[in-house]
Every structure is written in structure tokens, then in C-alpha cells.
C-alpha positions as CSV (number, residue, x, y, z in Angstrom):
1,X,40.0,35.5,10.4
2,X,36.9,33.2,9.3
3,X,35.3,30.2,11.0
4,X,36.7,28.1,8.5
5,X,39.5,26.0,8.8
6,X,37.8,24.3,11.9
7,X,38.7,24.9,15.3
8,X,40.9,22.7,17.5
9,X,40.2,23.0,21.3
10,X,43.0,22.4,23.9
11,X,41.6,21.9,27.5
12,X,44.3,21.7,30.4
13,X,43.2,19.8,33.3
14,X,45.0,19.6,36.5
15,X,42.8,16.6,38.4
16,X,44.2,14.6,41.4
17,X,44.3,15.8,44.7
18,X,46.1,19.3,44.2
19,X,43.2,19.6,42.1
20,X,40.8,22.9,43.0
21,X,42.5,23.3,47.1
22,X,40.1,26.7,47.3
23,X,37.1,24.3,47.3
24,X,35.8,23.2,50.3
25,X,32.9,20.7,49.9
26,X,30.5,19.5,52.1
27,X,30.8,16.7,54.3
28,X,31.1,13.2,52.7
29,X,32.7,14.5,49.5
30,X,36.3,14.3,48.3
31,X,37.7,17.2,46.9
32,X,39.4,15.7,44.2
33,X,36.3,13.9,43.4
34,X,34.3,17.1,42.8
35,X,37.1,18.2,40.9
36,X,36.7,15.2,38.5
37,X,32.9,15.9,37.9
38,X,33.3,19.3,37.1
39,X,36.1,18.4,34.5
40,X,33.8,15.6,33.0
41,X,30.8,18.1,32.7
42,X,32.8,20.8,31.3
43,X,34.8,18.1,28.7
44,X,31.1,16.3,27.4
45,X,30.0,19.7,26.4
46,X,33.2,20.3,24.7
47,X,33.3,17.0,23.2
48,X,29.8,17.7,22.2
49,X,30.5,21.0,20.6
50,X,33.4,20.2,18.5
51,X,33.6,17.6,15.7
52,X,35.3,14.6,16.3
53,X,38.6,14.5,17.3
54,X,39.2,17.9,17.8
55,X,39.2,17.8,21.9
56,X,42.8,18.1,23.5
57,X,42.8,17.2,27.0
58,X,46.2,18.6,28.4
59,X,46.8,16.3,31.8
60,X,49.0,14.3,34.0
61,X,46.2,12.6,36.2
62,X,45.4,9.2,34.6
63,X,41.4,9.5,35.7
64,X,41.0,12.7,33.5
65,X,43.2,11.0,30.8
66,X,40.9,7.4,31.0
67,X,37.7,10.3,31.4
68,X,38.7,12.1,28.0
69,X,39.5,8.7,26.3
70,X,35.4,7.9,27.4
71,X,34.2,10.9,25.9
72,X,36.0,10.7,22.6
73,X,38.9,13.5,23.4
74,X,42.4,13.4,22.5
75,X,44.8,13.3,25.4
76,X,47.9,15.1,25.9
77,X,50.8,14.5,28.6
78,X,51.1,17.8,31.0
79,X,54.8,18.3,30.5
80,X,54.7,19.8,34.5
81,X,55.7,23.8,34.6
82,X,52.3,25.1,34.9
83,X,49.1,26.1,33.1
84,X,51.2,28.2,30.6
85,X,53.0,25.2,29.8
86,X,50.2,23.1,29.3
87,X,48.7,25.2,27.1
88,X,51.5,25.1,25.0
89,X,52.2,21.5,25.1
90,X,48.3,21.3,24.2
91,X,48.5,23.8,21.3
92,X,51.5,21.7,20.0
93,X,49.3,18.8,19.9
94,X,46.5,20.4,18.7
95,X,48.4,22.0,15.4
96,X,50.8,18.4,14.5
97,X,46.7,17.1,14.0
98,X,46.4,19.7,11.8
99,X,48.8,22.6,11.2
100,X,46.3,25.2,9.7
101,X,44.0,24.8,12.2
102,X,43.0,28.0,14.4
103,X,43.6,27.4,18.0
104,X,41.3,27.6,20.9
105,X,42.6,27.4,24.8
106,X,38.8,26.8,27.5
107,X,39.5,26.3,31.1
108,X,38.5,22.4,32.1
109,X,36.4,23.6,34.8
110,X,33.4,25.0,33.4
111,X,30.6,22.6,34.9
112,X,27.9,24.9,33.7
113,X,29.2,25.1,30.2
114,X,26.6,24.1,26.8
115,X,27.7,23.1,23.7
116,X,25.9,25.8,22.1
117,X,27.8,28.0,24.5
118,X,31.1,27.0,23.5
119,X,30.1,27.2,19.4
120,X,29.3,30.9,20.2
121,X,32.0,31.6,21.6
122,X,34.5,30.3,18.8
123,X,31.8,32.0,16.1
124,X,32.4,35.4,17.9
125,X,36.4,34.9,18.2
126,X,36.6,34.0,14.6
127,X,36.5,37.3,13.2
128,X,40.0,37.8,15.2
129,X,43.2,37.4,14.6
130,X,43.3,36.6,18.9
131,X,40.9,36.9,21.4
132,X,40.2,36.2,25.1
133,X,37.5,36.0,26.7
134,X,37.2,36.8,30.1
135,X,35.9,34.9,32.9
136,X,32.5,36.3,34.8
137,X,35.0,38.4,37.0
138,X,36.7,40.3,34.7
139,X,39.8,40.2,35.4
140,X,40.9,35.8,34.7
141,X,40.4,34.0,31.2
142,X,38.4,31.2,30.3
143,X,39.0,31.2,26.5
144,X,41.7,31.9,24.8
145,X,42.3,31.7,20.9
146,X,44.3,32.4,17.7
147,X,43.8,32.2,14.2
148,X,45.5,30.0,11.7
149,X,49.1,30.8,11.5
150,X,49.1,33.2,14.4
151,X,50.8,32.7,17.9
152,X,49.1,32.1,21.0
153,X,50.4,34.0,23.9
154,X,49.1,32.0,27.5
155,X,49.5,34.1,30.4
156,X,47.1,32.7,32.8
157,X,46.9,33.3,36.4
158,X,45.3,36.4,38.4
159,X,44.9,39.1,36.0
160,X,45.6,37.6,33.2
161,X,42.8,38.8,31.0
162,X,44.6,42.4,31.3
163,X,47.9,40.7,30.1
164,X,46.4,38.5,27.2
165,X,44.8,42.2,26.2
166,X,48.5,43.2,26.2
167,X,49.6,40.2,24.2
168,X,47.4,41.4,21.8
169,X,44.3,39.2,22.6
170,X,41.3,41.2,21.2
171,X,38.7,41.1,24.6
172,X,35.5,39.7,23.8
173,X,32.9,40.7,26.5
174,X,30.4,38.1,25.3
175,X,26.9,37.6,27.1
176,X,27.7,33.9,27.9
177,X,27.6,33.4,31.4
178,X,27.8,29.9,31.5
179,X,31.5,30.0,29.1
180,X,32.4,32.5,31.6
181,X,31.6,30.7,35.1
182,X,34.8,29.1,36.1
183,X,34.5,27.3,39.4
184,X,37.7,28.0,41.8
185,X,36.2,28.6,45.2
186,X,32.8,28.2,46.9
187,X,31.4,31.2,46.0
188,X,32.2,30.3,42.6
189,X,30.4,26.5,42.7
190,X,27.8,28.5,44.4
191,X,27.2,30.7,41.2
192,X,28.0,27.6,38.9
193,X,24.9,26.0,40.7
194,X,22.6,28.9,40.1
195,X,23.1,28.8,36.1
196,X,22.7,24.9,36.4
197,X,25.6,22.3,36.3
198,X,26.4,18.9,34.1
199,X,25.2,15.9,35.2
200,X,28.4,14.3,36.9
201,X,28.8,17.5,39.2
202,X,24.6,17.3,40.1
203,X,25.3,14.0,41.3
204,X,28.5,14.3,43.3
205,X,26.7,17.4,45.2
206,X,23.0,15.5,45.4
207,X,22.1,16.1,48.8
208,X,24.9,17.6,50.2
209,X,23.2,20.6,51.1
210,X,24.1,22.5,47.8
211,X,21.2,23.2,44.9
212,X,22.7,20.8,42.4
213,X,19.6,20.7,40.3
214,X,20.2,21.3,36.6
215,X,18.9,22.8,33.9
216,X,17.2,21.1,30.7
217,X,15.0,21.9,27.3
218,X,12.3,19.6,27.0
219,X,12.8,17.8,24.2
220,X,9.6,15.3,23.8
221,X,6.4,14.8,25.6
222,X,3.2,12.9,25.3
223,X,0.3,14.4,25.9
224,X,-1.3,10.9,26.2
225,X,0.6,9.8,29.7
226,X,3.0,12.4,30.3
227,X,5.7,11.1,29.5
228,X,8.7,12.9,28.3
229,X,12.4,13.8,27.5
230,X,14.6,16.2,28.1
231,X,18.0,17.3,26.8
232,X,21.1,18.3,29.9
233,X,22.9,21.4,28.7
234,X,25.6,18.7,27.7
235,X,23.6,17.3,25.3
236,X,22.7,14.6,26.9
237,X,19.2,12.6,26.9
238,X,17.4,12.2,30.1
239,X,13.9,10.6,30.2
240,X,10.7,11.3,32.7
241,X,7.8,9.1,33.3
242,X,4.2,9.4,33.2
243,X,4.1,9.1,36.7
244,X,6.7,11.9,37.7
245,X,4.2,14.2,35.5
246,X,1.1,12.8,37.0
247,X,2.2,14.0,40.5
248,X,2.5,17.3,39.3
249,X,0.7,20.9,39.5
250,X,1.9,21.4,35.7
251,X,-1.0,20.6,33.1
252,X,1.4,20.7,29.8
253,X,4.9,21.0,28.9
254,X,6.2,21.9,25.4
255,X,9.6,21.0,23.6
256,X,12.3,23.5,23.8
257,X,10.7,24.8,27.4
258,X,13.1,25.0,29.9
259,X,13.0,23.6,33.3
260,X,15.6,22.1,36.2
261,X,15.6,18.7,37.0
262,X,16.8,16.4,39.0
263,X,18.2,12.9,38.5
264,X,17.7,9.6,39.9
265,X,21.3,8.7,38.9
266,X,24.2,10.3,36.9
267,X,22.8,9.6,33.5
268,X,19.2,9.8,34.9
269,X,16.0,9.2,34.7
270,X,14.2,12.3,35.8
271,X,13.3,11.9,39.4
272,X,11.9,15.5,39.8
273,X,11.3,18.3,37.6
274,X,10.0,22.0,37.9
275,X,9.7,25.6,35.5
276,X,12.7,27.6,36.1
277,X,11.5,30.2,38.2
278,X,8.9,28.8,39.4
279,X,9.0,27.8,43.3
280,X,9.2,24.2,44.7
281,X,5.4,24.6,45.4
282,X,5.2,23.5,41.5
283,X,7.7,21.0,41.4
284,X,7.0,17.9,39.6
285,X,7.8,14.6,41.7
């Protein structure tokens, strides 16, 4: 199989309030809220990472539906029955836009996920006829895909890497770890956290007693008042002042340097900044 004819990308998303029950979040923030932001973090970098019009958001919950219509995805109606189902309905969907297209399954609750990420991934899958990818476990699946012309075979759930295998999913142990951080539980936010999350899911969590701050490439800054921008791992554009800088123990900072931020709002500016791995004794704000 070759990269070529593109890719369409089916992403089921439960969202509501049976939306992510093994989460417990902190005081003061709704479950099914939390459950949105990761969704809208994981769906920007999709949408981000695919051409237009190639995003199939499988869902019954009218939030995520109105959410996928923002970010320029296609919606599809959960038809009830399950993930399995979903994923079916979406792959329908995804192949009456355009029936040679090879077929890609990601999990809608990725909130660390990049663009970039997501292109590698498919890159790597395309030279097979199937292929899963597992999630940072092992043992679940947070990509699933098939080649024009060739069946997928969902069988999600616990263990279902090992049955995908079966189905005759090639396994692609690819170093990607924020593809392969799904977020089901608190342990798993926790880890999501670490690698650096989207914007929406920083901002839900901002304060709550969780390390929400997220990671950035700096794309611009002037060496005149230290000013600056940066880009999310969504994509996105978030800009810092000359002030923010000023306050800092950092003397320069060059484009394509990564750092973790934090946001004055969901779609920014900067409100403090610091190297990754670098302790808050060199923050920047």
C-alpha cells in the first residue's frame, strides 16, 4: 500500500455525561466538560493534520457535533451499539466521500496529540495492507487503518490490540507517545499532562491542582523587546509580550526551541513560559 490515494480519518466520540466515567476531576470541574476539551484538542490536531474535509467525527452528542462543525470536520450520526459500530458507521461515511480512499480509525481522546504526530503515523501504516497501532499500554488501540479496497476489522475494547493483530492488523510499535496517550482514567490524564496537552484541556484543568501547562516551539522572537510567538502542538498561534520576557532569567530564545507555557485564556496570550526541563526557578512570568 502507498500514501497515495489520501487518507480519510474517522474519529468516534462518545461526549455527554456517560462520557469518560473512570475520570475523576478535581473539584469545580464537570466531567463531561473535561471530556469535551480533550475531544476538541485531540479533533484541532486532527483537523490540522488532514486536508480539508477529510475529518469524520462519529457522534450522538450535539456539543461534539456543533465542536467538529467549528473546526472544519465532517460529522457522522453514532448509529448507538458501541465503538465497533461507530467505527463502522464512520468508515461508511468516510468511503461514500470517496470510495478509494484508505481508511484510518484514531481514538477522539488524544489531548496530547500533534499534527505531525498523526501524519507519521499514517506515513508508517501506509506501507500496510492494515495496521494498528497500539496505545502506550500495549494491550488497547488508538489507530486503526486499512488500505484502499481492504476491510477494516474494529474490535475495540480491553485487549483489543491482540485481536486487531488477529484480524490481520499489522502492529506498528511506533515511537509516538503522544498518538499513543489515550486518556481513560486519572493516571492516564496524569501522563497526558506530562507530554503536554491542547489548549482547551490546559484551560479546563488551569488551577485545579493538575500540571496543565503545555508544550510549544517558538516560532518568532524579537530580539529588540522580546517579544515572541509560539506554535501549540495543535498548530495553533499563541503570542508573548515583551514584558512576559523581560521578567525572565532567560537572555534569548530561538525559533523551533521548545518550551511549556501557560495561557492567559484558551486561545492565549502567553501568560508564563519556561525551557522544558528546566525548573520553575527559570520560569518566565
Amino acid at each position: 500500500m502507498t500514501a497515495s490515494p489520501p487518507w480519510q480519518l474517522v474519529v468516534p466520540v462518545k461526549g455527554g455525561p456517560a462520557a469518560k466515567t473512570r475520570l475523576h476531576p478535581p473539584t469545580g470541574v464537570d466531567r463531561a466538560e473535561l471530556a469535551l476539551a480533550l475531544a476538541t484538542d485531540c479533533l484541532a490536531a486532527c483537523v490540522a493534520g488532514m486536508p480539508r474535509g477529510r475529518v469524520h467525527v462519529v457522534t450522538a452528542d450535539a456539543r461534539v457535533a456543533q465542536l467538529a462543525t467549528t473546526l472544519g470536520a465532517r460529522v457522522a450520526a453514532d448509529p448507538g451499539g458501541g465503538l465497533d459500530a461507530a467505527v463502522l458507521a464512520g468508515r461508511g461515511a468516510a468511503l461514500a466521500a470517496d470510495p478509494g480512499a484508505a481508511v484510518a480509525v484514531l481514538l477522539g481522546d488524544l489531548p496530547s496529540l500533534r499534527a505531525e504526530d498523526l501524519r507519521a503515523a499514517l506515513e508508517a501504516a501506509s506501507a500496510h495492507e492494515r495496521a494498528v497501532v497500539p496505545d502506550a499500554d500495549g494491550t488497547g488501540t488508538v489507530l486503526l487503518t486499512a488500505g484502499p479496497g481492504a476491510d477494516l476489522v474494529p474490535a475495540f475494547g480491553q485487549g483489543s490490540a491482540a485481536r486487531h493483530e488477529v484480524a490481520g492488523h499489522t502492529r506498528l510499535e511506533l515511537d509516538l507517545p503522544r498518538l499513543r496517550r489515550d486518556v481513560d482514567d486519572d493516571g492516564a490524564l496524569r501522563a497526558a499532562l506530562a507530554l503536554g496537552v491542547g489548549a482547551a484541556t490546559g484551560a479546563v484543568l488551569s488551577g485545579r491542582g493538575y500540571a496543565a501547562a503545555m508544550q510549544a516551539s517558538v516560532h518568532t522572537f524579537d530580539e529588540e523587546d522580546g517579544s515572541g510567538s509560539a506554535l501549540l502542538d495543535d498548530g495553533r498561534e499563541v503570542t508573548f509580550s515583551g514584558e512576559v520576557f523581560a521578567a525572565s532569567a532567560l537572555r534569548h530564545l530561538r525559533p523551533g526551541q521548545r518550551v511549556s507555557i501557560d495561557l492567559a485564556g484558551a486561545g492565549g496570550p502567553v501568560s508564563r513560559l519556561w525551557i522544558v526541563g528546566i525548573g520553575d526557578d527559570q520560569t518566565i512570568g
